[in-house]
C-alpha positions as CSV (number, residue, x, y, z in Angstrom):
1,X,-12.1,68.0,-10.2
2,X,-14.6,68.5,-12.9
3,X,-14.9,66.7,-16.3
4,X,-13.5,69.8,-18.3
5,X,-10.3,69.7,-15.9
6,X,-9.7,65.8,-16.7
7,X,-10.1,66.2,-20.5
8,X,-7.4,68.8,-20.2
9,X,-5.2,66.2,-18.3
10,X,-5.8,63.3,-20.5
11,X,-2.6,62.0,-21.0
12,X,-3.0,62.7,-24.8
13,X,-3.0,66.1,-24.3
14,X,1.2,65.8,-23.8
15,X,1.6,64.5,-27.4
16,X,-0.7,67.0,-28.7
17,X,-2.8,69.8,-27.5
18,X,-5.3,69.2,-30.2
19,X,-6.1,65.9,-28.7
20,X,-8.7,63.6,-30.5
21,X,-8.4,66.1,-33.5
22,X,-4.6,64.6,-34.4
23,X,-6.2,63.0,-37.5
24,X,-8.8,64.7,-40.3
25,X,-11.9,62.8,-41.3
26,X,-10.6,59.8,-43.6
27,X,-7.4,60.2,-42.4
28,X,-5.0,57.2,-40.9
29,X,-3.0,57.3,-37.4
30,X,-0.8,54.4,-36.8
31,X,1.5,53.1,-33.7
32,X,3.9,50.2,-34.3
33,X,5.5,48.3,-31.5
34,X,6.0,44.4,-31.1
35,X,4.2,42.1,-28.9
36,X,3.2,43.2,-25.3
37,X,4.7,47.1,-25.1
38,X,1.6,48.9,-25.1
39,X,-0.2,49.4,-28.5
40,X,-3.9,48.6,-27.3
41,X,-3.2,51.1,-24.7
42,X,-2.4,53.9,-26.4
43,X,-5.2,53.1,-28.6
44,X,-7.5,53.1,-25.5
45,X,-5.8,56.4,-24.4
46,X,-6.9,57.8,-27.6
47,X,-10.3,56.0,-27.6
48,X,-10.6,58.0,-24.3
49,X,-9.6,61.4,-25.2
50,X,-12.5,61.1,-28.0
51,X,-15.1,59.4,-25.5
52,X,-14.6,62.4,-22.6
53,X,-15.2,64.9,-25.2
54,X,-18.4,63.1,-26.3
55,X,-17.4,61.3,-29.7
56,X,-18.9,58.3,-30.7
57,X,-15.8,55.7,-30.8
58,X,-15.8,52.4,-33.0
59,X,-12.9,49.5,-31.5
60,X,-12.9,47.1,-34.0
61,X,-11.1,44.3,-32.4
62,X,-9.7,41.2,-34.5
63,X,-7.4,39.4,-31.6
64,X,-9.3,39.9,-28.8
65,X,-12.8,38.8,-27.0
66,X,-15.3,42.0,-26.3
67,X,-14.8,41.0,-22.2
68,X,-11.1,41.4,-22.6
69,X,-11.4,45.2,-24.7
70,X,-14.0,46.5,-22.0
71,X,-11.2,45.8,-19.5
72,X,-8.7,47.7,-21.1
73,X,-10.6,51.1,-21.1
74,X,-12.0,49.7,-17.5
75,X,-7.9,50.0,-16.5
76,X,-7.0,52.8,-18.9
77,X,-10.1,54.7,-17.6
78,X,-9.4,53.8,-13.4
79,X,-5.8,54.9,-14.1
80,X,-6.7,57.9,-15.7
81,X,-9.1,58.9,-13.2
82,X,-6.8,57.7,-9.9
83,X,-3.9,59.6,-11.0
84,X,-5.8,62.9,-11.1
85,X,-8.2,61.9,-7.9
86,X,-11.4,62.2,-10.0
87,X,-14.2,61.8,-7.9
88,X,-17.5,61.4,-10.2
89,X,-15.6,58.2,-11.8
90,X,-18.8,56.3,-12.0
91,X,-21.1,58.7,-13.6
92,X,-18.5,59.7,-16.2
93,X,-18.4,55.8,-16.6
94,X,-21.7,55.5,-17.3
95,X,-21.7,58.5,-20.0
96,X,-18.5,56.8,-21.8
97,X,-20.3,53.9,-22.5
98,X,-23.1,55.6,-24.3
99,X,-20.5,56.5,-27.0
100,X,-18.6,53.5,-27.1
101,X,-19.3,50.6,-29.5
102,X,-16.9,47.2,-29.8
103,X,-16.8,45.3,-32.6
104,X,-14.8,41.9,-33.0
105,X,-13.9,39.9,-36.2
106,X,-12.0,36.1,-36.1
107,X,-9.0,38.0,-37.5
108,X,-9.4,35.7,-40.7
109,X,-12.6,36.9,-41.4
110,X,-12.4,40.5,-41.8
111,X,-13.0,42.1,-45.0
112,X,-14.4,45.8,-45.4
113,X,-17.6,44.1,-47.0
114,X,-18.6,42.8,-43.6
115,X,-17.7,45.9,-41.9
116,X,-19.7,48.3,-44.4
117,X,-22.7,45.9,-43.5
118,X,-22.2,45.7,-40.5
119,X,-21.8,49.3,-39.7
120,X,-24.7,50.2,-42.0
121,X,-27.1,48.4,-39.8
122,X,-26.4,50.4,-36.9
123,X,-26.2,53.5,-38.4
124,X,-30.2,52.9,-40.4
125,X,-31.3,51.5,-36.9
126,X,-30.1,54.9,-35.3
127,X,-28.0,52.4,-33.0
128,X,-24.6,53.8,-33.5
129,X,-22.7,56.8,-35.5
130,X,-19.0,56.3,-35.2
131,X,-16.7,59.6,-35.4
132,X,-13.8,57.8,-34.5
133,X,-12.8,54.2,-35.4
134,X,-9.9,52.3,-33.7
135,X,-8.5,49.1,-35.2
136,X,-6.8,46.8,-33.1
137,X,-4.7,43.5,-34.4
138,X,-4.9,43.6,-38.2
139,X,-2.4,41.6,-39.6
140,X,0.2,43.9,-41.9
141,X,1.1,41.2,-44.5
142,X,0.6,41.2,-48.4
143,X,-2.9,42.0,-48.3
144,X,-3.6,44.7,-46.1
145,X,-3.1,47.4,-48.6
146,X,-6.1,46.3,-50.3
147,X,-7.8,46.0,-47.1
148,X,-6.9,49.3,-46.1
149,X,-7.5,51.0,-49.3
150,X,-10.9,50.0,-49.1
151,X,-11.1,50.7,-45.3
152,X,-9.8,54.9,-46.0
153,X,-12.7,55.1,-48.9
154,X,-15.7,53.8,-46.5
155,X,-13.7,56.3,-43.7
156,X,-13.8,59.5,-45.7
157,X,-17.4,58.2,-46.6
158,X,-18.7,58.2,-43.0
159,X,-16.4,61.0,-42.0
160,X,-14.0,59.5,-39.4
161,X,-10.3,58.9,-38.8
162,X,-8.5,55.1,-38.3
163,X,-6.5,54.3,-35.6
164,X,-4.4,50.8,-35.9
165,X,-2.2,49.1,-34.0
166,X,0.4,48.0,-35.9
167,X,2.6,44.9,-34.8
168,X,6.5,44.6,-35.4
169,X,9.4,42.2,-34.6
170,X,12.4,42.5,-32.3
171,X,14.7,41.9,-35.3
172,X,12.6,43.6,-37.8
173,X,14.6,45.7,-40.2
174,X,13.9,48.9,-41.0
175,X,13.8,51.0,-44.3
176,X,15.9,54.4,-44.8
177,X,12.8,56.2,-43.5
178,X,12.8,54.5,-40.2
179,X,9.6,52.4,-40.8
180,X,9.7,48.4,-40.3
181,X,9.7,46.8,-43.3
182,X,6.2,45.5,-42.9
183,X,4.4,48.8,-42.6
184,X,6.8,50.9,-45.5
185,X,4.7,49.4,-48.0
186,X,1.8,50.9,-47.2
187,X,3.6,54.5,-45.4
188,X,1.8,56.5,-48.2
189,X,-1.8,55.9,-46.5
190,X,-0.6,56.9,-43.0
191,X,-0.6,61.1,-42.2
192,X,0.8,59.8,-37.8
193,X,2.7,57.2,-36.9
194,X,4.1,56.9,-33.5
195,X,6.6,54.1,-32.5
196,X,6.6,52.5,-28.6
197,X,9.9,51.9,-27.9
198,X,10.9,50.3,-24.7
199,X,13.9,50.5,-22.4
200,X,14.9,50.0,-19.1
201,X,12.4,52.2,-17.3
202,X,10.0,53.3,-19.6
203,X,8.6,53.2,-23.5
204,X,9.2,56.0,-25.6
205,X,6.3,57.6,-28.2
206,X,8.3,58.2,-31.1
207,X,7.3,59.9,-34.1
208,X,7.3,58.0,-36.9
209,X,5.5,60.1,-39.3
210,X,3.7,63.2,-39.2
211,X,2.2,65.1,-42.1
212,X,1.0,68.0,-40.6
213,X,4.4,68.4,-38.5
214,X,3.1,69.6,-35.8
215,X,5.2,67.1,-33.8
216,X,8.9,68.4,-35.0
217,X,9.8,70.0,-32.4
218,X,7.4,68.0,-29.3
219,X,9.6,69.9,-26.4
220,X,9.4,67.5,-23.4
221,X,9.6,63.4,-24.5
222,X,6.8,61.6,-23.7
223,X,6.6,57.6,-22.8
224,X,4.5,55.0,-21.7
225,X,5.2,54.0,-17.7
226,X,5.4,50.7,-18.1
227,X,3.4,49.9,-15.0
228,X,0.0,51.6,-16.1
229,X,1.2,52.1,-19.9
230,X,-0.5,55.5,-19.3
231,X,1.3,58.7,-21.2
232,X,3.5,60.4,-19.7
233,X,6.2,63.4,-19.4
234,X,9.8,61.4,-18.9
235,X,11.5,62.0,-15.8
């Protein structure tokens, strides 16, 4: 199999055949699920569908260690590659890497001041250009709209869509639209939001929110198997 035939199988590709291009420049992308049902996978999965078609991704990563990140693309990627018996795995390894840049914050200490900084010095040294930028474990509480206010005017600066991962609660209630309560009050700065919702056998990708609506009518429902939390067609 060849690289063009895996980025056509990326498990993406079954939500949308547009893949990495989902979201505009500036634009947010959102996927809400509580503790421990998959959303740094699916972030991964969409990390990887950029990465294979040589975008530069940003994971910014405020809850977990850069050692503990690598080895969720290291699984996401083996799975990916194993299910479709890719054999040129550690070549197409070594290319990913080249566009992949990790960033972690103590979750208290992220502000968009650091990250501007931050992200400046890479781009002047010619280090790093992000295209993509993934945000995994910020805190939805009373102060994240002014954090992600800020965050969608330094994204349409640099050209690049968000990705977060948005924790909820078993119990959570929900507003009319279907949103939990803790991400309606900033719904107005998503254009995708998928929900994981898990069952006996699998976790459903619902959609939450889509702007574009290009996901009304999906056709086949696609989950997470709970085993690899790869995407997949239901059975």
């Amino acid at each position: 199999m060849l690289k063009h035939d895996l980025i056509k199988r990326n498990p993406l590709r079954l939500l949308d055949s547009e893949g990495s291009r989902i979201l505009g420049e500036g634009e947010f992308g959102g996927v809400v699920a509580r503790a421990g049902v998959g959303k740094t996978a699916f972030l991964v999965q969409v990390a990887m569908d950029s990465l294979l078609n040589g975008k530069n991704v940003l994971h910014i990563s405020l809850d977990q260690p850069v050692k503990k990140v690598c080895l969720w693309y290291e699984e996401v990627f083996n799975s990916i590659t194993e299910e479709y018996n890719f054999k040129n795995g550690n070549t197409l390894w070594e290319e990913i890497l080249l566009h992949r840049f990790i960033m972690t914050f103590k979750s208290g200490d992220f502000n968009i001041e650091i990250l501007e900084e931050r992200l400046n010095d890479l781009i002047e040294q010619g280090i790093f250009f992000p295209q993509v930028c993934l945000v995994d474990g910020l805190k939805f509480d009373e102060t994240v709209r002014e954090i992600l206010n800020e965050l969608k005017l330094l994204a349409k600066d640099q050209g690049f869509p968000c990705w977060f991962s948005i924790k909820s609660h078993r119990d959570e209630p929900k507003v009319e639209s279907g949103f939990p309560v803790s991400l309606a009050q900033v719904e107005d700065l998503f254009d995708v939001v998928f929900e994981l919702a898990p069952s006996t056998n699998e976790i459903e990708i619902r959609v939450l929110k889509d702007k574009a609506g290009r996901f009304k009518d999906p056709g086949d429902r696609v989950v997470l198997d709970p085993s690899t939390f790869l995407m997949k067609k239901s059975d």
